[in-house]
C-alpha positions as CSV (number, residue, x, y, z in Angstrom):
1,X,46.3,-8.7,25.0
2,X,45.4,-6.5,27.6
3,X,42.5,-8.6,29.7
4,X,40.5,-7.3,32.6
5,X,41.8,-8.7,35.9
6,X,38.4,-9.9,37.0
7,X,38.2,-11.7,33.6
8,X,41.3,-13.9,33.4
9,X,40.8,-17.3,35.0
10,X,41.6,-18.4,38.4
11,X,44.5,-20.3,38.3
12,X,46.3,-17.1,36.4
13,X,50.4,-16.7,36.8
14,X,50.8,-13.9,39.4
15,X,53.5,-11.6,40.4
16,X,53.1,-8.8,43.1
17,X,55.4,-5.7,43.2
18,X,55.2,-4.0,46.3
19,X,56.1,-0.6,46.7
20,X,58.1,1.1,49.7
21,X,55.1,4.0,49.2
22,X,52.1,5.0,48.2
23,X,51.7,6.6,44.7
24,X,50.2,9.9,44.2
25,X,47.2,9.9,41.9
26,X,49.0,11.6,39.2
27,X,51.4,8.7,39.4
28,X,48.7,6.3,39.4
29,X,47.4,7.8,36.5
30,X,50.7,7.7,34.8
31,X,51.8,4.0,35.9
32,X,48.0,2.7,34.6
33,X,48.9,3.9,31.0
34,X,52.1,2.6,31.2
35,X,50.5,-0.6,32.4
36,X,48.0,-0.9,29.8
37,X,51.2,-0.2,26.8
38,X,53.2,-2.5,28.0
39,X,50.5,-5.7,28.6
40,X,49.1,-4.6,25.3
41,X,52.5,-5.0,23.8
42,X,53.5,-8.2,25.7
43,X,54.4,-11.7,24.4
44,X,56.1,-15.0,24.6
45,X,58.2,-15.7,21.3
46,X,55.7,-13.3,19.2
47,X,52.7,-14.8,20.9
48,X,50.2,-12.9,22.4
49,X,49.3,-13.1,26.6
50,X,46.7,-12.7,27.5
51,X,47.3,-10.7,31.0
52,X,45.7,-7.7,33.1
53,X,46.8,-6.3,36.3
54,X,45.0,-4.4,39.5
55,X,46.9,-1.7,41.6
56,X,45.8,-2.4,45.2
57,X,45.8,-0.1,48.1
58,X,48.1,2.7,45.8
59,X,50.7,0.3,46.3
60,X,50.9,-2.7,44.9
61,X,50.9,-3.5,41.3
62,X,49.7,-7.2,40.7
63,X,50.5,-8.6,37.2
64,X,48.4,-12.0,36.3
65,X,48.7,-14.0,32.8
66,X,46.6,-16.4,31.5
67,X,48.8,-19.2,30.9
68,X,46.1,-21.5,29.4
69,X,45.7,-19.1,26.6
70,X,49.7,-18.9,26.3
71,X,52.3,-19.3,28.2
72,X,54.9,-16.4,29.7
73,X,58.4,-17.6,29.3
74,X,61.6,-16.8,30.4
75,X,62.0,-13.6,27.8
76,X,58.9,-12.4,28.3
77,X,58.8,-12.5,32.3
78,X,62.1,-10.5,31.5
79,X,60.5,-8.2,29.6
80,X,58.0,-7.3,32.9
81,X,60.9,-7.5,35.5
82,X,62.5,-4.8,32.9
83,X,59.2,-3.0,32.7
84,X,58.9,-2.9,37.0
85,X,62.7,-1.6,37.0
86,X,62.2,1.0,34.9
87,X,59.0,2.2,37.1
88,X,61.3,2.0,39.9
89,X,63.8,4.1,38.2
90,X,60.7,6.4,37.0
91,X,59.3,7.2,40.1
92,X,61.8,6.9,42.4
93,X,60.5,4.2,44.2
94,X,61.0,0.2,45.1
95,X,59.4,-2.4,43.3
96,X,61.6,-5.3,43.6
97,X,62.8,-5.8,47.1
98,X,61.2,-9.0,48.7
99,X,63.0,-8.5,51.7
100,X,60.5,-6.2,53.3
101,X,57.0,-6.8,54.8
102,X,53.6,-5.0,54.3
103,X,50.8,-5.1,56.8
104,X,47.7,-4.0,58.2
105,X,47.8,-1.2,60.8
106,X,44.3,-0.5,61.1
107,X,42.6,0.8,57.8
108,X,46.7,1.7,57.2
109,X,48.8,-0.2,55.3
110,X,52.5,0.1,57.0
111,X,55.7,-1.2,55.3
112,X,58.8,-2.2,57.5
113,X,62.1,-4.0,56.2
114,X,62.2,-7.5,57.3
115,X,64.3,-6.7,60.2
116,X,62.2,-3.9,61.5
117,X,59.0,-6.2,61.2
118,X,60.8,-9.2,63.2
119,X,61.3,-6.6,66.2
120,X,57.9,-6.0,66.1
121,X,57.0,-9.3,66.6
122,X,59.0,-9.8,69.6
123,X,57.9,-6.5,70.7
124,X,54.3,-7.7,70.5
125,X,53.7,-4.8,68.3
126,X,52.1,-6.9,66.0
127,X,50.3,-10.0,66.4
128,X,49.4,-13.6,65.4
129,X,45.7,-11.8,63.8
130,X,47.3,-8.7,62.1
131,X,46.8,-8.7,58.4
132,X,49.6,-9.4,56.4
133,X,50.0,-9.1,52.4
134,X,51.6,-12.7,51.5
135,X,53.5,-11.9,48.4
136,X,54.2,-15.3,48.0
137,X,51.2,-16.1,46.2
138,X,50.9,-17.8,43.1
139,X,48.1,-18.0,41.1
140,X,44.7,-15.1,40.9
141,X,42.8,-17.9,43.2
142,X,45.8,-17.7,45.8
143,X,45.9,-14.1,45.5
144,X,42.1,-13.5,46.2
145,X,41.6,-15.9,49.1
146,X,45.6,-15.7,50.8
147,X,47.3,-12.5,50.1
148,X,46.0,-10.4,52.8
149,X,45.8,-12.9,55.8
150,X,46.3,-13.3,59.6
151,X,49.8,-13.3,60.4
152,X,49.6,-17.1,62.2
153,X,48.3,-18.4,58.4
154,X,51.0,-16.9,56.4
155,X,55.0,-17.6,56.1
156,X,55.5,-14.4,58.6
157,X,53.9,-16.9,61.3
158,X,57.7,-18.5,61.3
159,X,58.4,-15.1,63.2
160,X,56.1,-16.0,65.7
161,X,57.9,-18.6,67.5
């Protein structure tokens, strides 16, 4: 059951699929319809979820489910990782990697493969106060008050040391 994100609860499942670009509009428009099918379609063993999703910054696609109103399992988180491949297949893009970081470069949001980003930090390219998108959260509360953070309050901070 396709749910508004700003109605679903707080402690909502998340997942975040970051992209290696920016969609165009067109593709925006494209991957929201797509969006809506699929959630609307969704279930656990023929029950319904109750989920919704936000595209942030043309680039990431966040995917939250109520699990108080029923539970995603296994076969049904497959059914979304299927979904995200086949947008990655669609449009040419990458959804899946985690090994790659996304951060604030002024109003900009840059994306560098891990590697890349831990030069940066030595570098002193970036630092300790440079907004980065933790993927890592869990739950819609996590999401809203974690995911975009100062680099020293994230998991990146390990590359500060």
């Amino acid at each position: 059951m396709l749910t508004s994100f700003n109605e679903l609860p707080a402690n909502s499942k998340i997942w975040i699929y970051q992209a290696n670009r920016s969609f165009s509009t067109d593709e925006l428009i494209e991957i929201t319809r797509k969006l809506d099918d699929f959630i609307g379609k969704w279930a656990a063993h023929g029950a319904t979820l109750k989920a919704g999703y936000e595209i942030k910054y043309n680039r990431f696609i966040v995917l939250a489910v109520d699990n108080e109103f029923n539970t995603a399992s296994g076969c049904s988180i497959d059914a979304s990782v299927h979904f995200f491949l086949e947008l990655e297949k669609e449009y040419d893009v990458d959804l899946m990697d985690k090994m790659n970081v996304s951060f604030k470069n002024g109003e900009f949001v840059a994306y560098k493969n891990l590697i890349d980003f831990k030069k940066m930090v030595k570098a002193k390219s970036v630092s300790e106060n440079t907004i980065v998108f933790n993927n890592l959260v869990n739950t819609k509360e996590e999401y809203e008050h974690h995911w975009e953070t100062p680099m020293k309050d994230s998991w990146h901070a390990r590359f500060l040391k």
